[in-house]
Structures are given as structure tokens and as C-alpha cells.
C-alpha positions in Angstrom: 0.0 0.0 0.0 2.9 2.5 -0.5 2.5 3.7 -4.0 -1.0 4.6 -3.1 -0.3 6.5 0.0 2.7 8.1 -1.9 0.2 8.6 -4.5 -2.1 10.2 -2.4 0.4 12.6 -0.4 1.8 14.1 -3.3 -2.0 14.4 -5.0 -3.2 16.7 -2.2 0.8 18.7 -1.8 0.1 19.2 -5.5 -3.5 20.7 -4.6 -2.5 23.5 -2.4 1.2 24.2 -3.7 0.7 24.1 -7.3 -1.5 28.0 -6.1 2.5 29.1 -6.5 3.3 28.0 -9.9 2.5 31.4 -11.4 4.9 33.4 -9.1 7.8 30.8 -10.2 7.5 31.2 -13.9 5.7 34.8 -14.4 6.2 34.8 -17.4 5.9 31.2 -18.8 2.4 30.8 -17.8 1.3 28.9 -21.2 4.3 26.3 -19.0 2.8 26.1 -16.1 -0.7 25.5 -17.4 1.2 22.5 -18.9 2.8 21.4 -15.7 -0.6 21.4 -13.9 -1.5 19.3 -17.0 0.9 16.6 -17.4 1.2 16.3 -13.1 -2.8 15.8 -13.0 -2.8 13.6 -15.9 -0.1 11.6 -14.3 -1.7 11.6 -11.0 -5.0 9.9 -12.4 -3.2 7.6 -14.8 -1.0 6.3 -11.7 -3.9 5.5 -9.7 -5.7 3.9 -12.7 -2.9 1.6 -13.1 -3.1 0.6 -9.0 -6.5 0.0 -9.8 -6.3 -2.4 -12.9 -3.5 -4.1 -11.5 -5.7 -4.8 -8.3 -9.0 -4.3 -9.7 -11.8 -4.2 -7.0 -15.5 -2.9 -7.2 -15.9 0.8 -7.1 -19.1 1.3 -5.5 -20.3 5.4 -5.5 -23.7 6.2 -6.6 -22.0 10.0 -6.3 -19.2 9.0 -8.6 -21.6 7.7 -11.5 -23.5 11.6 -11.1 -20.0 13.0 -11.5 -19.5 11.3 -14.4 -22.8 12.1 -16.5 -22.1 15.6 -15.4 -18.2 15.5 -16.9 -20.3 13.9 -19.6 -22.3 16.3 -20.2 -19.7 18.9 -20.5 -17.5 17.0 -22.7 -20.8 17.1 -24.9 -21.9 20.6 -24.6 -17.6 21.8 -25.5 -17.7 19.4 -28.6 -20.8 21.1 -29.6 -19.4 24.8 -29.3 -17.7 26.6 -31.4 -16.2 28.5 -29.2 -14.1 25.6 -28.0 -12.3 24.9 -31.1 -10.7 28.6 -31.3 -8.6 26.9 -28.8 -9.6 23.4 -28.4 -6.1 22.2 -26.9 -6.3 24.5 -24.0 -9.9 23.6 -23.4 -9.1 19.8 -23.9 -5.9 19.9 -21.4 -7.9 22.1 -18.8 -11.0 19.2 -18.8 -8.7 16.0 -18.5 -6.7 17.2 -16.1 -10.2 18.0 -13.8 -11.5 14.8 -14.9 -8.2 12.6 -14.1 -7.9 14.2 -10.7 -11.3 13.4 -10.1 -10.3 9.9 -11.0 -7.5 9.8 -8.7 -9.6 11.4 -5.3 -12.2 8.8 -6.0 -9.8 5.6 -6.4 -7.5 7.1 -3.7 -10.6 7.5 -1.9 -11.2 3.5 -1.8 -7.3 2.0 -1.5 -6.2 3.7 1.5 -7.8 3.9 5.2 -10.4 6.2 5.6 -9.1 7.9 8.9 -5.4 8.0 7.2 -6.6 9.2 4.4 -7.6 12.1 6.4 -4.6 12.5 7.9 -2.2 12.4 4.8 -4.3 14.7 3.2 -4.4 17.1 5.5 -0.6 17.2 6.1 0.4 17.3 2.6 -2.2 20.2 2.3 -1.0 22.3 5.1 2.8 21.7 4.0 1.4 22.9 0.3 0.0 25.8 1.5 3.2 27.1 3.8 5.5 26.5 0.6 3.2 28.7 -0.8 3.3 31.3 1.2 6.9 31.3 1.2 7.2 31.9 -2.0 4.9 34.5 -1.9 7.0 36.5 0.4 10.2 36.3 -1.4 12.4 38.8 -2.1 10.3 40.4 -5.8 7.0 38.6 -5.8 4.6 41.2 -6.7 2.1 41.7 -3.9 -1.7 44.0 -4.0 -3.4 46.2 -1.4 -4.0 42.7 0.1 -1.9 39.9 0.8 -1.2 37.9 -2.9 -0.7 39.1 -6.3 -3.3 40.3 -8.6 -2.3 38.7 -11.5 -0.4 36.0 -10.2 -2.1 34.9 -6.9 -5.4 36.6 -6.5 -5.6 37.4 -3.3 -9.8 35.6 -3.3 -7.9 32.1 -4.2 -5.3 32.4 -1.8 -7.6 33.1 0.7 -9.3 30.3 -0.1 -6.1 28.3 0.7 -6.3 29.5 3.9 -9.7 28.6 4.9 -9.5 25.1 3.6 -5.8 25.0 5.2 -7.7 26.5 8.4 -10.5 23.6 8.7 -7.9 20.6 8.5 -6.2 21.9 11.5 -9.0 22.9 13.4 -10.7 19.6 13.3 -8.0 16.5 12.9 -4.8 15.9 15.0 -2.0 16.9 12.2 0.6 17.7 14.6 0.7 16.4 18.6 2.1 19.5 19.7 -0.8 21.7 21.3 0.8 24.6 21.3 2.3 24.4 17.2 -0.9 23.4 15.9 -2.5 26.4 17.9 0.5 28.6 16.1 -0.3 27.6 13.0 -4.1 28.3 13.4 -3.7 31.9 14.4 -0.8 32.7 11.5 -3.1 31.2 8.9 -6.1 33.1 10.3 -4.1 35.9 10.5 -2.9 35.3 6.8 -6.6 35.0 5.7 -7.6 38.3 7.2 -4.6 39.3 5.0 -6.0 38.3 1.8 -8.9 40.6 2.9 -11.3 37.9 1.0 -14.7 38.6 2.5 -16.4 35.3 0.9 -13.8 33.3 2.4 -13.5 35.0 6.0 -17.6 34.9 6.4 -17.4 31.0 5.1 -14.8 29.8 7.1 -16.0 31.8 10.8 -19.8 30.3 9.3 -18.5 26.7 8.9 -16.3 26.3 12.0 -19.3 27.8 14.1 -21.6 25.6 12.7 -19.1 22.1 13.0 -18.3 23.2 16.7 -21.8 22.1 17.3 -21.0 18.3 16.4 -18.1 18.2 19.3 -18.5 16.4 22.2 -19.4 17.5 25.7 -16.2 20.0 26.8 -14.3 19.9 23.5 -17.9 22.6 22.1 -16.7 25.5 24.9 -12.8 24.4 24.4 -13.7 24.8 20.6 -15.2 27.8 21.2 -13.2 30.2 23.5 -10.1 29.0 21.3 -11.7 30.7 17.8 -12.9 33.7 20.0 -9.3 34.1 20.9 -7.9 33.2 17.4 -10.6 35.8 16.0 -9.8 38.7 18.9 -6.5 38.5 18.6 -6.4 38.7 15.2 -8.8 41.1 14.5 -6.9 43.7 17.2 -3.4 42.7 15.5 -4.9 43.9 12.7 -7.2 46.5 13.3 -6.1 49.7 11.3 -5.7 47.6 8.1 -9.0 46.1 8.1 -10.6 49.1 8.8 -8.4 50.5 6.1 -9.5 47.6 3.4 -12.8 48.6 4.7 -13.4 51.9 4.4 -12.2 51.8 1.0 -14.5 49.0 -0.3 -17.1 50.8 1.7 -16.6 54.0 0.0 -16.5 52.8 -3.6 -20.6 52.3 -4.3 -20.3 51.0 -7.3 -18.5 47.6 -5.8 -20.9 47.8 -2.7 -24.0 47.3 -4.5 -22.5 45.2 -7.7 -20.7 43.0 -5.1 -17.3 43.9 -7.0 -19.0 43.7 -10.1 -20.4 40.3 -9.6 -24.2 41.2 -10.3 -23.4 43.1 -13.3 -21.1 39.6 -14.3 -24.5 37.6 -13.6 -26.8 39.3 -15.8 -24.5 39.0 -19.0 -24.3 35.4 -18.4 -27.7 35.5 -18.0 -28.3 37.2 -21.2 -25.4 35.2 -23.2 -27.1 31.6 -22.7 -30.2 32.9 -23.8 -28.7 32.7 -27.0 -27.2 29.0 -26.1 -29.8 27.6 -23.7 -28.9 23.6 -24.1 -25.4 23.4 -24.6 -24.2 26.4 -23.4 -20.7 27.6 -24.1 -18.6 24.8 -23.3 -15.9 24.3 -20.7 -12.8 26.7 -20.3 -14.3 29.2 -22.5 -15.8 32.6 -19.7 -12.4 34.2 -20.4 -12.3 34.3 -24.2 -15.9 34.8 -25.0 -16.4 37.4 -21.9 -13.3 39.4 -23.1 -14.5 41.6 -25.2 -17.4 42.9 -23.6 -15.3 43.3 -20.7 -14.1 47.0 -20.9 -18.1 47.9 -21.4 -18.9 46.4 -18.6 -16.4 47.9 -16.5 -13.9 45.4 -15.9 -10.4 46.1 -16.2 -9.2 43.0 -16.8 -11.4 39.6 -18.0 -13.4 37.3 -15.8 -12.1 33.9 -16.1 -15.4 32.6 -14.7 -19.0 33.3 -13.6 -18.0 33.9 -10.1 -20.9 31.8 -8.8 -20.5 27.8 -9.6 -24.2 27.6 -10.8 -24.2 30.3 -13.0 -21.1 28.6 -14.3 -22.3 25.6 -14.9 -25.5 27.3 -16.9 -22.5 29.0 -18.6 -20.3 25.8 -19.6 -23.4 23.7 -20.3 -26.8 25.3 -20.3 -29.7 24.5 -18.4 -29.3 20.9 -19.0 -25.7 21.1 -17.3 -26.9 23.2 -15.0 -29.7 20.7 -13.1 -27.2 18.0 -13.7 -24.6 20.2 -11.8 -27.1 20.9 -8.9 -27.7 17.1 -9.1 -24.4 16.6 -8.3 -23.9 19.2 -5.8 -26.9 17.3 -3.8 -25.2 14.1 -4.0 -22.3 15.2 -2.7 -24.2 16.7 0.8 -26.1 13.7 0.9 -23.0 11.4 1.1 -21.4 14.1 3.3 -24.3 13.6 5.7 -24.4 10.0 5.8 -20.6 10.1 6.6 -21.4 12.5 9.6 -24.0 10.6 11.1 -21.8 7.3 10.8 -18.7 9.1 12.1 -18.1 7.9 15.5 -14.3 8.1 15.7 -11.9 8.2 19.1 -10.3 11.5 19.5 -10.5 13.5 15.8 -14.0 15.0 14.9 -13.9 14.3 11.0 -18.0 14.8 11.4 -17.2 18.5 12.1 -14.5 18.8 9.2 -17.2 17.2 6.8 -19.3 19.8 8.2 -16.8 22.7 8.0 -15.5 22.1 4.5 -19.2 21.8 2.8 -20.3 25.0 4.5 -17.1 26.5 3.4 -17.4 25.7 -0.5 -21.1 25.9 -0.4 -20.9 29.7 0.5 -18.0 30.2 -1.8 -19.9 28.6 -4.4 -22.3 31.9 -4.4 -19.7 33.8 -5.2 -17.0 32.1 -6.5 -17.4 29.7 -9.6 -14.8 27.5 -9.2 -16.9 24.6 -7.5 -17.8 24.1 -11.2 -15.0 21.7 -11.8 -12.5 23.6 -10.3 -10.4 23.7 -7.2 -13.3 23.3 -4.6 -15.2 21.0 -6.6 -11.9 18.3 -6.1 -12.2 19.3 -2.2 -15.4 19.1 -1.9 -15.4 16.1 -4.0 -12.2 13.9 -2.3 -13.9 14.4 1.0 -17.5 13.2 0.2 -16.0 10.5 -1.8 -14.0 9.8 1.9 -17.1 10.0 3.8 -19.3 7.3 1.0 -16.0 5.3 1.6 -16.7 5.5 5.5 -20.4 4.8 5.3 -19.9 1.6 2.9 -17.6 0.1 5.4 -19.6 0.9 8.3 -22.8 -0.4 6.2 -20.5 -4.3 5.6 -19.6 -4.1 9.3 -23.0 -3.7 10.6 -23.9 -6.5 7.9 -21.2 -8.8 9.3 -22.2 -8.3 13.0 -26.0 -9.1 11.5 -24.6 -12.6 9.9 -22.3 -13.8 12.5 -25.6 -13.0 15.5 -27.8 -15.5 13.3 
């Protein structure tokens, strides 16, 4: 079982340090699109092999919805023209989703559910500090917030953080009390950085929420530790979120667009009209958006819908669209199912489930990246972890039944 775990480490180091391929090569991005390529591709086609050299049965009633929805997409960007302007872009973009998706769900059923957990979560974190460092070096290109405009936007990295956040709030990554508590505040304190509103509402929502499935003391232990993290932080940083404040406050054209996003919505809106069944295709927002972007008062393109069910309408119409939401139900009823079978010693994965769906969920209003993108695979591995849970809980409770007759 080493090439699997190996496998799976390097899958979810990938997931959070690949954020800082940009700031290596800024300008060779058409090479780091590749790289995420051919390392995605290689990921799914490694744990493909595992699998068909030890085939077993895969059983996921969520994984066969994730497929008629990749179907569908593939469909719908065959279908539009749009895709074959630059249909090797488009075509590397979708396999390397779909083979990562492959490799969360197989990984998903070779390893230990509980280790699982706890490889990912390391491997993530570790990710995610090699990312900031990198960040910070010495002629990175940094905004107003914490990240690079161009290169990092500061809303993904601050993503990074919130999903970094929830793994070590809620599982035992390191034994020391008092580095895992360091690390929490220095990635809160990096999140309130980024100045990513979505993100800091999501991730204070979800862990407020998931402290409700701890046990007994561990709820007010939970709870006066984020009120600290959350204090402290806030005073540490007082002037400069009142600073980032004031002058999001002041510009009323962001206030009541929600940085432009309404205005976003409605041409979407409008553009499908014209392409109600197939939509657009995947990989296209940026291209097609692109010229209409200066009218509508961007200064630079949207590279998606920023809300994943608008970008789903977008990539594959209303057809795509109800088989997206389809999915997205799936997943929170297999994420449900895992919380109420959870009953492990010492980590609370129920309240991580918890945590990480509320997380994406609110992203996913304004963020469109749970359309295939980086939160879908999150969202995704760890439902696909929790179906894994409930089956084997399901055969247990089926062998107790057979060995009592």
C-alpha cells in the first residue's frame, strides 16, 4: 500500500502548492498550465494503473452523477464553437479535472479512511506554507491585500487558507498543542490578509456551525479558542481592516455590484439565452467574456462566472446546469451520511465534513470555481472519503448481523 499512499500525499501537496506555480514562472504561464497538465494527468493515470492491476469494485452512486455531469460537458464543448478557437487548451484544462477526479475517487477506496484524512491534511497544510513562502520572497509582486493580482489573486489564496484552516482545526496533524494552535492563528491571521470577504464569512460560518457536532467540553474548548484566534487577530490587525474597509465601503459601485459580480450575472444570464442547451462549453468565460469586458467595467477579464451555478448554466446550459445541482446534492447527501456514521476516538472528521461543505457551499455563491475547479476536487475527495466511510460501516453492521444468526 505504499504507492497509493505516496500517491495520495503528493496528489493533495500538489493541490495546495501548485496555487504558487504562477509566481515561479511569471512569465511562462502557457508552462505552467502544462505542468498542472501533465502532473494531473499523471496523478489519475497512476492510480488507474493501482486500480487495474488490483481491480476491486468501485461502488459510489455520487461517482456515477460525477461522471454524467463530466459527460455532459464534454458534450456541450464538442458542440461549441467557441471551444475549437482553442480546443487544446480547453481539452488539457478538462482532462486534467477529470483525471484528478479519477485519482480522489480511487484514492478515496485503496487507503484507510481515517489516514486518508490524515495524509491529506498534512500534505495540504505543507502545500499551503510553501506557498506562502514563496509569496513572500524577495520580488514577488504583492496588491493592497496579501497575494498578487495577476499571479495569486488574493480571493484564491484566501481560499487556501480557509480550507488549510478547517484541517487543523478539526484533525490531529501535529501532537504538539501549542504548534498546531500557532499555526491556526498565523493562517487566520494570513486570511484576514488576503482581505477575502467570501472566504473569512465561510470559514468563521462553517467552524461555528461544525463546533456544534463536538462532544461535551471539547464545544466551549472549541469555542473560546476561535474567539481568541478571531480577537487577537482582529486587534493585531485593526487599522488595516478598517483601512480595506473603508475603502471597499466608499466605492458604491462595488458595494451594490458586489465587486462587479451582479453586473457579471446578468450578461451570463443574457449570453445563454442565445445558447440555452449546450451552453458555451468548458474553459471558454475568459475568451468569449473578453471583449465585452471593458463595457462592462472590468479592467481585466473574468475567467469565470464567479458563482458555480451560473457557471455551470454558462459551460453547459440548463441541462448542465440541473445536472450540476444534481451533483452538488449528491455530494451533501453522502457528506451527511458520513457525519452521522462518524463515530471516531479523538478527531471529529464529522465537524470537518461539516466545516468544509459550508465552506465551498458559500464560496460557491460567489466564486465559480466549485464548477469543476479547485473546490469541486475538495469538496469532491472528501465526500468521496465519507461514501467510503459509510460503505464500510454499512458491511460491518452487515457482518455483525450474519455472525448473531
Amino acid at each position: 500500500m505504499f504507492a497509493p499512499r505516496l500517491l495520495w500525499i503528493i496528489m493533495w501537496f500538489w493541490l495546495s502548492v501548485s496555487y504558487s506555480l504562477p509566481l515561479f514562472f511569471p512569465d511562462s504561464l502557457y508552462w505552467v498550465s502544462a505542468a498542472n497538465v501533465l502532473v494531473s494527468v499523471s496523478l489519475g493515470l497512476l492510480f488507474l494503473f493501482i486500480w487495474l492491476v488490483r481491480p476491486f469494485s468501485i461502488q459510489s452512486s455520487l461517482a456515477k452523477w460525477v461522471c454524467i455531469y463530466i459527460g455532459w460537458v464534454a458534450l456541450a464543448s464538442i458542440f461549441s464553437p467557441y471551444v475549437w478557437e482553442n480546443w487544446l487548451r480547453t481539452a488539457g484544462y478538462f482532462i486534467a479535472q477529470a483525471s484528478l477526479i479519477l485519482a480522489v475517487l480511487l484514492g478515496s477506496r485503496l487507503l484507510d479512511v481515517n489516514n486518508a484524512f490524515l495524509l491529506a491534511g498534512r500534505a495540504y497544510v505543507l502545500g499551503t506554507i510553501l506557498t506562502t513562502i514563496n509569496l513572500v520572497l524577495p520580488g514577488a509582486e504583492q496588491s493592497t491585500r496579501f497575494g498578487s493580482e495577476e499571479l495569486l489573486h488574493p480571493n484564491s489564496l484566501g481560499f487556501l487558507y480557509a480550507t488549510t484552516l478547517l484541517f487543523l482545526l478539526f484533525s490531529p496533524l501535529y501532537r504538539s498543542v501549542p504548534l498546531r494552535i500557532a499555526t491556526i492563528i498565523s493562517f487566520f491571521v494570513l486570511l484576514t490578509l488576503t482581505f477575502s470577504k467570501t472566504s473569512i464569512i465561510a470559514v468563521l460560518s462553517a467552524v461555528g456551525v461544525a463546533i456544534i457536532f463536538q462532544r461535551g467540553w471539547r464545544k466551549t474548548v472549541y469555542a473560546l479558542g476561535i474567539l481568541i484566534v478571531v480577537g487577537v487577530s482582529f486587534w493585531f490587525l485593526g487599522d488595516y481592516i478598517q483601512e480595506q474597509t473603508q475603502t471597499y465601503l466608499s466605492n458604491q459601485y462595488l458595494v451594490t455590484t458586489l465587486t462587479g459580480r451582479t453586473v457579471l450575472w446578468g450578461w451570463v444570464v443574457e449570453m445563454v439565452s442565445k445558447r440555452p442547451w449546450f451552453g458555451y462549453g468548458y474553459a471558454t468565460f475568459r475568451d468569449i467574456f473578453s471583449p465585452y469586458s471593458l463595457d462592462l467595467g472590468f479592467s481585466l477579464p473574468a475567467v469565470q462566472a464567479h458563482n458555480a451555478y451560473l457557471d455551470a448554466l454558462f459551460t453547459g446550459g440548463y441541462p448542465g446546469l440541473f445536472l450540476f445541482c444534481l451533483v452538488v446534492f449528491k455530494v451533501i447527501v453522502s457528506l451527511i451520511a458520513g457525519v452521522r456514521k462518524m463515530k471516531i476516538k479523538g478527531p471529529a472528521w464529522s465537524s470537518f465534513l461539516v466545516a468544509i461543505a459550508i465552506l465551498i457551499l458559500i464560496r460557491s455563491i460567489t466564486e465559480g470555481t466549485l464548477n469543476l475547479g479547485r473546490d469541486f476536487l475538495i469538496l469532491a475527495g472528501t465526500a468521496f472519503l465519507a461514501e467510503a466511510w459509510s460503505l464500510r460501516k454499512a458491511k460491518e453492521a452487515l457482518g455483525r448481523k450474519i455472525s448473531n444468526v
